[in-house]
N, C-alpha and C positions, 0 to 999 in steps of 0.2 A: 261457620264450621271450620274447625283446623285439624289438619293434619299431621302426623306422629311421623312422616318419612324425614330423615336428618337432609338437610341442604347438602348435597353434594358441592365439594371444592376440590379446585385443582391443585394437585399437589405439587409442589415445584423441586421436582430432585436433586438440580442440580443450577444454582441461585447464582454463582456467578457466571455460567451460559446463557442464562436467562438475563441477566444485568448487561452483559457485554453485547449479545443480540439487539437489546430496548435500545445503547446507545448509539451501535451500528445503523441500527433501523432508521432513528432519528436525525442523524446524519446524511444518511439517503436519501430521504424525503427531502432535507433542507437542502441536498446537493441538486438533486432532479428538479425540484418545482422553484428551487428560488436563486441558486445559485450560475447555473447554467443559463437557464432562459436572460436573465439579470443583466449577468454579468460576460458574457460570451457574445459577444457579434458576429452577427453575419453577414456576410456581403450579401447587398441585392441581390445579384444575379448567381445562380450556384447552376455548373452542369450536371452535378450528381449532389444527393443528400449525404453520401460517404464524405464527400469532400467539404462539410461545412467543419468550422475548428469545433460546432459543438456534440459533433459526434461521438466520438471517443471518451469525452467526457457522460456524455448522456449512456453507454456500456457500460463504462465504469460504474456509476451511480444506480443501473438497474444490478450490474453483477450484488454490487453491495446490498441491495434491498433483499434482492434473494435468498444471499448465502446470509442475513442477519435473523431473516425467518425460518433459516433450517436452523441454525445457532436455537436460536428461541426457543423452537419446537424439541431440539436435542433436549436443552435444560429442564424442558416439562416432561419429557418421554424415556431418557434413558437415565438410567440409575450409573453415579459418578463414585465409581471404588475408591475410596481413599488407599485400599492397596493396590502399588503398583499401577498406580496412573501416571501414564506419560505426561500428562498437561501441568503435572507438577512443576513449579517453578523452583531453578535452581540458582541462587542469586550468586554472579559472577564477581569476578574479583573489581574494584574501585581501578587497575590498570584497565581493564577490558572497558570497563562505563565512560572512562577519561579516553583512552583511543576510540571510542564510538563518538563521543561530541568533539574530537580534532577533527575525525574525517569529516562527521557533516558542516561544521566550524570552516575548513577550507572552504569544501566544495562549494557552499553559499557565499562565500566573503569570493573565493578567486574566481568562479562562475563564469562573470562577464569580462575579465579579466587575462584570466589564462587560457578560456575557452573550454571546450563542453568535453573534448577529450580528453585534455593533460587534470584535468581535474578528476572525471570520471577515474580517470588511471590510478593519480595519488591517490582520491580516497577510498578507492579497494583495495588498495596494496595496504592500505592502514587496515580496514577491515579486517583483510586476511591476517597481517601479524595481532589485531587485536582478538580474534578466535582462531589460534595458533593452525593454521595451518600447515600439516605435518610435508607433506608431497609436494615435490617443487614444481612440478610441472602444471601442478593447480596456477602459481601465479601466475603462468603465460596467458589465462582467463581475463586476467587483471588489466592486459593491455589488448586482448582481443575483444571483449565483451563491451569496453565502454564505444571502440572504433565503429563494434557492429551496430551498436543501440543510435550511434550519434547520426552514420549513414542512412539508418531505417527513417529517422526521424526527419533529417534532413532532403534524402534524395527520391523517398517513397510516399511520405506522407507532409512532404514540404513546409515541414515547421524549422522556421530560421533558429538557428542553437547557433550561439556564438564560436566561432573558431578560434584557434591560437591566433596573436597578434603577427604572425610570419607566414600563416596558414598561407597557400597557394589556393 
């Protein structure tokens, strides 16, 4: 006996939410169950589970799986207006893409080098002249933001980050 009801399919509204989520999601999975377990050591003996180095990483990797399934779930459920959609991409000028690979181009090449602050510092002040920032007081960010991030990292959550070679 068969049936005249048509197969229901899901329709997919919006195809590169749904693309971008599949390869977020994948990612996820390969970070949590292969990457971390892997490739992150743990000491023997740990006083708290906070304190192992694969903590942070194993957050990261569940934020990711999550936010790839609402991603997903967007690109099946909400209808994507081609007018006046903010997610439109507006492709920046060839100076903007060339000061975006100098800053990350230092900050990886001077790294170990010049250490985690003077670099943090350079390659925002690049950032910023490379998406003009109008307000000058925005740059004082530039040399407060990497000092805070390098502190956080170093004196709260004691992950060694190289210092300037004069550093005290």
């Amino acid at each position: 006996m068969t049936t005249s009801e048509p197969k229901r399919r899901v329709k997919v509204k919006d195809a590169s939410d749904v693309i971008a989520g599949v390869v977020l999601f994948g990612f996820s999975v390969v970070l949590i169950f292969y990457l971390v377990p892997n490739y992150i050591n743990e000491p023997p003996i740990l006083q708290s589970p906070m304190m192992s180095p694969q903590w942070l990483p194993r957050i990261v990797g569940w934020l990711i799986l999550v936010f790839s399934i609402l991603l997903i779930l967007q690109g099946l459920l909400v209808e994507g207006s081609n007018e006046e959609d903010e997610r439109t991409i507006e492709k920046g000028s060839p100076r903007r893409f060339g000061l975006m690979v100098v800053a990350l181009a230092i900050y990886v090449t001077l790294f170990e080098v010049m250490g985690a602050v003077f670099c943090g510092i350079l390659a925002t002040l690049i950032l910023f002249v490379a998406h003009p920032v109008r307000t000058w007081w925005v740059y004082s960010l530039a040399f407060v933001f990497p000092i805070v991030v390098t502190f956080l990292f170093v004196e709260v959550m004691n992950v060694p980050l190289p210092m300037m070679p004069f550093w005290f």
